[in-house]
C-alpha positions in Angstrom: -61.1 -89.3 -53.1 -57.9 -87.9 -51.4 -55.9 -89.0 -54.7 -58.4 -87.6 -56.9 -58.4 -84.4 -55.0 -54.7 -84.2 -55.0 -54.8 -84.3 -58.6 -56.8 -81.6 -58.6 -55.0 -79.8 -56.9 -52.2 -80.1 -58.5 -54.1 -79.2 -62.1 -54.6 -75.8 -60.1 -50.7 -74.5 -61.2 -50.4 -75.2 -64.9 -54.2 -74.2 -65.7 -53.0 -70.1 -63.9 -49.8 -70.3 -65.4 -51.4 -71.3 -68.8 -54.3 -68.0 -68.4 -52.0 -65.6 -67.1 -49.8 -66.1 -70.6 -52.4 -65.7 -72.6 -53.6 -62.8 -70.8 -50.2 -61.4 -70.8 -49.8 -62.1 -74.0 -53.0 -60.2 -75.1 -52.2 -57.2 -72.6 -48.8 -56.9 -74.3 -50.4 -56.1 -77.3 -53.1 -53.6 -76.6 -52.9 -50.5 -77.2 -52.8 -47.3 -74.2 -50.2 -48.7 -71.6 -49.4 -47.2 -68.6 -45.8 -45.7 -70.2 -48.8 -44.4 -73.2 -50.6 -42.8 -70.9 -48.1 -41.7 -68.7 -46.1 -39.8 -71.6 -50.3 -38.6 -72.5 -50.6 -37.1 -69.5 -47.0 -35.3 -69.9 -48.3 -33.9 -73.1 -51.4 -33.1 -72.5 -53.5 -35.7 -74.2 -56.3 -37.3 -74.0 -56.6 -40.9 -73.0 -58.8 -41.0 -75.3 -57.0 -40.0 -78.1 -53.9 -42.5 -77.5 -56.4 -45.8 -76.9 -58.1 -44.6 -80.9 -55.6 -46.3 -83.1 -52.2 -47.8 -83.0 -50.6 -45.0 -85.4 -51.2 -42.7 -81.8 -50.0 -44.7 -79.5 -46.6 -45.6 -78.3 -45.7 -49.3 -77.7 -45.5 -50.3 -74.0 -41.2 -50.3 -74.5 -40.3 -49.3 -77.2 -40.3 -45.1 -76.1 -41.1 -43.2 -79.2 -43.9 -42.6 -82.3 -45.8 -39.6 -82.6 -47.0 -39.7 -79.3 -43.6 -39.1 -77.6 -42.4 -36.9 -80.1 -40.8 -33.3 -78.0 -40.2 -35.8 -75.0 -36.4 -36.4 -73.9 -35.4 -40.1 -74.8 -33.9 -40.0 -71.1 -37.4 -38.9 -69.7 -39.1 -41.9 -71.9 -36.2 -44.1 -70.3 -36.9 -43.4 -66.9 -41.2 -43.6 -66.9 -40.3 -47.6 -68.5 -38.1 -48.0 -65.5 -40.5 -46.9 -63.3 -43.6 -49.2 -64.9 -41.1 -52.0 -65.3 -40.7 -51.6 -69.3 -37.2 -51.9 -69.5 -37.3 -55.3 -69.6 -38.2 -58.0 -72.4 -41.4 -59.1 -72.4 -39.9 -62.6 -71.5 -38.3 -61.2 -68.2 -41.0 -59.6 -67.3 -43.0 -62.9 -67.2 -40.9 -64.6 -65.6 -40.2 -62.4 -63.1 -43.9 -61.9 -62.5 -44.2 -65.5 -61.8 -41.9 -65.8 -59.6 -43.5 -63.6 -57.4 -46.9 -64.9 -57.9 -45.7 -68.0 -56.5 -45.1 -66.5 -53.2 -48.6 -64.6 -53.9 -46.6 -61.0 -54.2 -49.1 -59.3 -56.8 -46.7 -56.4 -56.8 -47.9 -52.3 -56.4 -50.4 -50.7 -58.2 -48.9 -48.1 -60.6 -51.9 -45.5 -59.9 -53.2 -46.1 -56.6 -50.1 -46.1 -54.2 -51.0 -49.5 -52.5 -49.7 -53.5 -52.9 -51.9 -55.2 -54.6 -52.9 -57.4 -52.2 -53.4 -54.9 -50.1 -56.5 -53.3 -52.4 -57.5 -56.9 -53.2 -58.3 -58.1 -49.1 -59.8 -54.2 -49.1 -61.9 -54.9 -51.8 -62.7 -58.2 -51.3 -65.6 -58.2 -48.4 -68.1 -56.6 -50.6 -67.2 -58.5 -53.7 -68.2 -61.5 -51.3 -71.1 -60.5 -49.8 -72.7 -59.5 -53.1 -72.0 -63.3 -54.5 -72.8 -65.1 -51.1 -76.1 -63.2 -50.3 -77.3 -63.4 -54.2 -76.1 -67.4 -54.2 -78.0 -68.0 -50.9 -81.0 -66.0 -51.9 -80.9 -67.4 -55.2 -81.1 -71.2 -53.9 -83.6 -70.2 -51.1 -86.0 -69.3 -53.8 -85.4 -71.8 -56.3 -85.5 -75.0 -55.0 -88.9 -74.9 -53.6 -90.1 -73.4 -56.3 -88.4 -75.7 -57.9 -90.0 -78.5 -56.0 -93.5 -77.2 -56.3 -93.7 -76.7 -60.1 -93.0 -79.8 -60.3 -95.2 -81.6 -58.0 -97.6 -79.3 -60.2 -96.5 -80.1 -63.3 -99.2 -78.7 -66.0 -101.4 -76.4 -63.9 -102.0 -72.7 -64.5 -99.7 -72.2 -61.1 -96.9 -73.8 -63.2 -97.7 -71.7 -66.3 -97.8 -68.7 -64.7 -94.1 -68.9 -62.8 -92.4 -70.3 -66.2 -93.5 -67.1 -67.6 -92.5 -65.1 -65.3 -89.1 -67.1 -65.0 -89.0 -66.1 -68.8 -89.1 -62.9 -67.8 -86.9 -62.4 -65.3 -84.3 -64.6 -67.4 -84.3 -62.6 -70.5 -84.3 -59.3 -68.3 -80.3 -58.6 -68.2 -79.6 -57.8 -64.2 -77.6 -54.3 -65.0 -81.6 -53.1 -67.2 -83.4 -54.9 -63.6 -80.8 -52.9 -61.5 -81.7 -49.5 -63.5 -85.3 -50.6 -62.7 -84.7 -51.2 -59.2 -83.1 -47.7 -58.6 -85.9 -46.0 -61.1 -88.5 -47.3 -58.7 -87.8 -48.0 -54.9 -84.5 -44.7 -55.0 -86.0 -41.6 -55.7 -86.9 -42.2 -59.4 -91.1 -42.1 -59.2 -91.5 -40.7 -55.6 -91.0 -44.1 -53.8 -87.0 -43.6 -51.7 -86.8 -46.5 -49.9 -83.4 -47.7 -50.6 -79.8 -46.1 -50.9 -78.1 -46.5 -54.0 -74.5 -46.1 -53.0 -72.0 -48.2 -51.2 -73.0 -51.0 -48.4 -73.0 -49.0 -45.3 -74.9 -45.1 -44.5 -72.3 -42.3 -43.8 -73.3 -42.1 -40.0 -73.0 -45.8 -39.6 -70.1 -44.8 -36.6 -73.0 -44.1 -34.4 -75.2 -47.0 -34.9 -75.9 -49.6 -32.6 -74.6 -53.2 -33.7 -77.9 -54.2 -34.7 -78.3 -50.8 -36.6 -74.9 -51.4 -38.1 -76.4 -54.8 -39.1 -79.8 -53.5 -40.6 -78.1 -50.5 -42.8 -75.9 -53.6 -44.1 -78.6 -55.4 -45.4 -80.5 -52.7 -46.3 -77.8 -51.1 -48.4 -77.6 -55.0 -50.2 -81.8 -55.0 -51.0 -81.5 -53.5 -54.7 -77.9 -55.1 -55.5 -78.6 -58.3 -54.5 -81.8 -58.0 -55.8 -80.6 -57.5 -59.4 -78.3 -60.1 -59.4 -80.6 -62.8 -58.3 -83.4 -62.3 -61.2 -81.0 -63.8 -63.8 -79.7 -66.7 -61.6 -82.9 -68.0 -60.3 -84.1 -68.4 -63.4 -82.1 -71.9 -64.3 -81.7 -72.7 -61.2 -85.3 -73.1 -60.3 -85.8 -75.2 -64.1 -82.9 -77.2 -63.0 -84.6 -78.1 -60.0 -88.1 -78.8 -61.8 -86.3 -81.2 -64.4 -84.2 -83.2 -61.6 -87.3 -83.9 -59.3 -89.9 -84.6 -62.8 -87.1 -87.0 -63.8 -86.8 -88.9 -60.4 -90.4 -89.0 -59.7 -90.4 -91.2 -62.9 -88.5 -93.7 -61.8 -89.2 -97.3 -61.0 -88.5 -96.7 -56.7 -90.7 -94.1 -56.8 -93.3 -96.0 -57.9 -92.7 -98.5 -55.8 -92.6 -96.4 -52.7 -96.0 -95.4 -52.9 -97.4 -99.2 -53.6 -96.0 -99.6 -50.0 -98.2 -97.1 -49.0 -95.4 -94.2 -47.9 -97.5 -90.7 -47.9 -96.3 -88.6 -51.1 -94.1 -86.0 -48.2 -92.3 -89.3 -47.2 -91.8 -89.7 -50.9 -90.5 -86.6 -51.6 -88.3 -85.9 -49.3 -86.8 -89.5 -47.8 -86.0 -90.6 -51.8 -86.8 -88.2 -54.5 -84.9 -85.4 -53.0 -81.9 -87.1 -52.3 -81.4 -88.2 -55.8 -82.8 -85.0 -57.3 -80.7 -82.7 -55.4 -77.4 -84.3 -57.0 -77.9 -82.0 -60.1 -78.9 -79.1 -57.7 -75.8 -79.4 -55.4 -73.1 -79.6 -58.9 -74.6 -76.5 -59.9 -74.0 -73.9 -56.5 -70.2 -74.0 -57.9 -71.1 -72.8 -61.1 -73.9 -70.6 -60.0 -71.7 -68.4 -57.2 -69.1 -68.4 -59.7 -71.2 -66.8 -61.8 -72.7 -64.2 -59.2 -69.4 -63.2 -58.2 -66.9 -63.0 -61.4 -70.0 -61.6 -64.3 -73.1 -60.1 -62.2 -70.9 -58.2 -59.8 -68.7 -56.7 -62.2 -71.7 -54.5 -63.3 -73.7 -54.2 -60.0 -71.0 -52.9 -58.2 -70.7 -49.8 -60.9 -74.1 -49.5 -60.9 -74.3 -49.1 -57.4 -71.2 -47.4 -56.7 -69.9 -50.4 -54.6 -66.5 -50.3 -54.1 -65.4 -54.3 -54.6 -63.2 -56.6 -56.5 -65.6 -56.4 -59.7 -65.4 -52.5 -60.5 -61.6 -52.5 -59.2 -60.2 -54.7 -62.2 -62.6 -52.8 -64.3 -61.2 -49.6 -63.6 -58.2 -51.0 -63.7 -58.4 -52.4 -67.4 -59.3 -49.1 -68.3 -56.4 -47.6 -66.9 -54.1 -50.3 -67.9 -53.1 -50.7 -64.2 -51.5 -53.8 -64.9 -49.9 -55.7 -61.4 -53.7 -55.1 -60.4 -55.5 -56.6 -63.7 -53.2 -59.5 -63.1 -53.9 -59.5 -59.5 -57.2 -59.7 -59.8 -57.0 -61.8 -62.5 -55.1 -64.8 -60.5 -57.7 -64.4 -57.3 -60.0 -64.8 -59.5 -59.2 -67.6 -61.2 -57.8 -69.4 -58.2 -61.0 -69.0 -56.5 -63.1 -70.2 -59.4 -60.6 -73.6 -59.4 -61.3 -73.9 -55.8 -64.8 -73.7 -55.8 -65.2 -76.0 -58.5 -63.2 -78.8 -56.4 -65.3 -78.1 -53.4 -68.2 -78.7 -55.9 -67.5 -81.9 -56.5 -66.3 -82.8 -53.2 -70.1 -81.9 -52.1 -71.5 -84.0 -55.1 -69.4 -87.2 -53.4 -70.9 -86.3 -49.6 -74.3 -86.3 -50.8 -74.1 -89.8 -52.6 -71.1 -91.5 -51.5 -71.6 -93.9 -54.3 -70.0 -91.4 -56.5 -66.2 -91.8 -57.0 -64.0 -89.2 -58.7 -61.1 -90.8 -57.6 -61.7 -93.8 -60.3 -61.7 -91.0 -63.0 -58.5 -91.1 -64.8 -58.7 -87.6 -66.3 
């Protein structure tokens, strides 16, 4: 297990070097770069107008079409300097591996601040939003799980596959919407802030009232983001447990007379869990890197998710890579402690006899 995870871990530097030149690649050619918009701004355009079409817009080093027309070519110069443009593309890459590798993410061009800076600011919310939404998720899920399928068939079971349906289909940004129409001011019923994670006068709560305005702030956020993951989660579970209960040492279990709660839990679950357990990498993953992006807009939280957003749009790029590396990193990470977890619960699983 140590040499599989050493392999692993090793996998984790060409698979970021590999995404971070194709996403430089691809950032290289879109349109509206910082130098665009920074030679916009001295002209009095629109960003807008300079992302429409590539006839508008000047390329990220080469200083001059229509859109820098009236500007001095020594001005042009000096705003390529400053964003780092005066380089080759190729120089630029590697220079901005090199200082990845000592996890230097560089300084945002718009915001005045390292970039690792904004991302350990950022981060905490980011993380509560995913860890609160996982655990929630799971809490729910696996015994309900559990109990449509000890009731496999009955109207209790039809009933919560369609509302799982439901939920499923509902996308979480149209349930967040809901959320805020309903239980924040939209029919009457203000039960729940909408913005940010903590009141403005939380300076003069207690600890535990510094603790309750947390979680209360995270009700509706949280909320939308676990509709669409409990959802496959809690079929997951169902299928795993319908599966096990099948087999031939279930059966045999109960010829020996063990009570069906014996059953359950001291064999089926065991076994049933393995698919459970491989799936709480995936399923945070998926909280964290596509539900929060939107939440956290829609709720004016101020995280990772809506930080690399707003910095795409801006073409703030040491932070879109930033962001971009965390993110990925952390995603490579999780999966590996996935399947370390899959080999703790049945040690009969090896991943160090995989030879890919």
């Amino acid at each position: 297990m140590f040499a599989y995870t050493l392999r692993r871990l090793a996998l984790v530097i060409p698979t970021l070097l590999c995404i971070l030149l194709v996403n430089f690649a691809i950032v290289q050619a879109a349109p509206g770069g910082p130098v665009d918009q920074a030679v916009a701004r001295l002209q009095g355009l629109s960003g807008k107008s300079l992302g429409g079409g590539g006839s508008e817009t000047v390329g990220a080093a080469s200083g001059g079409t229509r859109a820098s027309r009236g500007l001095d070519p020594a001005l042009i110069k000096e705003i390529e300097k400053q964003y780092g443009f005066d380089k080759p593309a190729p120089e630029r890459l590697w220079l901005m591996i090199k200082h990845y590798a000592v996890l230097d993410f560089g300084t945002s061009f718009f915001r005045g601040a390292k970039v690792t800076d904004l991302i350990l600011q950022k981060m905490p919310v980011s993380i509560s939003l995913g860890f609160w939404a996982t655990l929630l998720t799971y809490l729910i899920s696996i015994p309900l799980g559990i109990r449509k399928a000890m009731r496999h068939g009955s109207t209790f079971d039809l009933w919560t596959s369609t509302a799982i349906v439901i939920g499923y289909a509902m996308p979480a940004v149209l349930f967040a919407l809901l959320l805020i129409v309903v239980f924040a001011g939209g029919t009457g019923l203000n039960w729940f802030p909408v913005r940010g994670l903590f009141s403005e006068n939380v300076d003069q709560l207690s600890t535990v009232g510094k603790i309750a305005d947390y979680f209360w702030h995270l009700v509706l956020p949280v909320s939308a983001l676990v509709i669409g993951g409990f959802a496959t989660l809690t079929l997951l579970t169902k299928n795993a447990f319908l599966s096990e209960i099948s087999r031939q040492y279930v059966v045999t279990a109960r010829a020996k007379g063990l009570s069906e709660r014996k059953v359950l839990y001291r064999h089926v679950l065991r076994n049933a869990m393995l698919l459970v357990v491989a799936g709480l990498p995936a399923a945070f993953i998926e909280v964290f890197f596509a539900g929060s992006l939107l939440i956290e807009v829609v709720f004016s939280l101020d995280g990772l998710g809506r930080m690399s957003y707003e910095a795409a749009v801006s073409r703030d790029y040491p932070v879109v890579f930033g962001t971009l590396f965390i993110f990925t990193l952390f995603g490579l990470l999780i999966k590996l402690l996935g399947d370390l977890c899959y080999s703790l619960i049945d040690p009969r699983i090896d991943f160090s006899t995989r030879k890919h």
